[in-house]
C-alpha positions as CSV (number, residue, x, y, z in Angstrom):
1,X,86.7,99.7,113.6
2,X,88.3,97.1,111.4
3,X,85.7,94.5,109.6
4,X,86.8,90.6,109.3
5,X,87.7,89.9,106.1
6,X,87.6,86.8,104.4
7,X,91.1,85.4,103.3
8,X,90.5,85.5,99.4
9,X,89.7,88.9,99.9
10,X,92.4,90.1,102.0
11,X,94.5,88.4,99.9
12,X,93.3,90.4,96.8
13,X,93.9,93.6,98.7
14,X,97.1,92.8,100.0
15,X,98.5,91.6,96.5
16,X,98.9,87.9,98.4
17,X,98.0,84.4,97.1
18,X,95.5,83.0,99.3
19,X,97.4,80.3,100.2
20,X,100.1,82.6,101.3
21,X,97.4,84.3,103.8
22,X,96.7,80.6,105.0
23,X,99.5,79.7,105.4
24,X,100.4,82.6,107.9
25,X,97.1,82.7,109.6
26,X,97.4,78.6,110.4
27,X,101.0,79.8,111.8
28,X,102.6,77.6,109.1
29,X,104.5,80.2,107.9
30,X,106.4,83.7,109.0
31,X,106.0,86.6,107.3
32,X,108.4,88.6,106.1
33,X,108.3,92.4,106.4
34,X,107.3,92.6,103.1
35,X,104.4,90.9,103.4
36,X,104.0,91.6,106.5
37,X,103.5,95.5,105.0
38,X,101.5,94.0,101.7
39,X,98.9,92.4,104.9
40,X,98.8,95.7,106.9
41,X,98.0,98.1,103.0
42,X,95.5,95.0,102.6
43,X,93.9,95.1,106.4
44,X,94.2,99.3,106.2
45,X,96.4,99.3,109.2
46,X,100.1,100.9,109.6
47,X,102.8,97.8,110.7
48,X,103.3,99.7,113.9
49,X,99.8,99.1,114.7
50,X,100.2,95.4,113.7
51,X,103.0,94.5,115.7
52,X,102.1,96.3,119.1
53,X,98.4,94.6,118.9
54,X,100.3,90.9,118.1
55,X,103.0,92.0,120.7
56,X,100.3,92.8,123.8
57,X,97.9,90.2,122.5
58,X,94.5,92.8,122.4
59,X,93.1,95.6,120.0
60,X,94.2,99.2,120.6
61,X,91.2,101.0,119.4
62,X,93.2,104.6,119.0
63,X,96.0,103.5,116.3
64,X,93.2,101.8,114.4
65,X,91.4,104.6,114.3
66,X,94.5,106.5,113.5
67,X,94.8,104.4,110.7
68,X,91.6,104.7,109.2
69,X,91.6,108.3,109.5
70,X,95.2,108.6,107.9
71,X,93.2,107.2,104.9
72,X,90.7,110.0,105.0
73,X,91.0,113.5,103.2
74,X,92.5,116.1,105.1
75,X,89.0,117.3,105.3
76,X,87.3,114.4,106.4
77,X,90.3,114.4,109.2
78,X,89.9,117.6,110.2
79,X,86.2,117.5,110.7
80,X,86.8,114.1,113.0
81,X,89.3,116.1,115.0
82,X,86.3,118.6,115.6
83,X,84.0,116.2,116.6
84,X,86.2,114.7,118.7
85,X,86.7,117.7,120.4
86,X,83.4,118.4,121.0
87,X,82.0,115.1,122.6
88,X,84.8,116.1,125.5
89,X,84.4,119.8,125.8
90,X,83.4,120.2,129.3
């Protein structure tokens, strides 16, 4: 689950001047797709996942935990997959 982040510090992880983050949180200004990607390295989410959650207004809990497994080892993946598996093995 993604945590809220403070804009200073998304802003650090994004490679973004605050102000830039303002700005495009107070809908002041339009991001371009390259910031648009810097935002989604700096929030840990892929810009497919960004755009369809702005486009349908909500959260869609299975690409964001796509995402934060694509930044997993292979190994850490592949033990979630088992998991996974066995909370719905009936």
């Amino acid at each position: 689950m993604a945590r809220a982040l403070t804009q200073e510090a998304l802003a650090e992880r994004a490679g973004l001047a605050t102000d830039t983050v303002r700005r495009i949180e107070g809908d002041r200004m339009c991001p371009t797709i390259d910031t648009a990607r810097k935002l989604c390295d700096g929030l840990g989410i892929s810009l497919s996942t960004f755009f369809s959650t702005w486009e349908e207004d909500r959260r869609d809990e299975v690409a964001e935990l796509a995402d934060y497994l694509r930044t997993r080892p292979r190994r850490e993946q592949r033990r979630a997959l088992r998991v996974v598996w066995a909370m719905f093995d009936e």
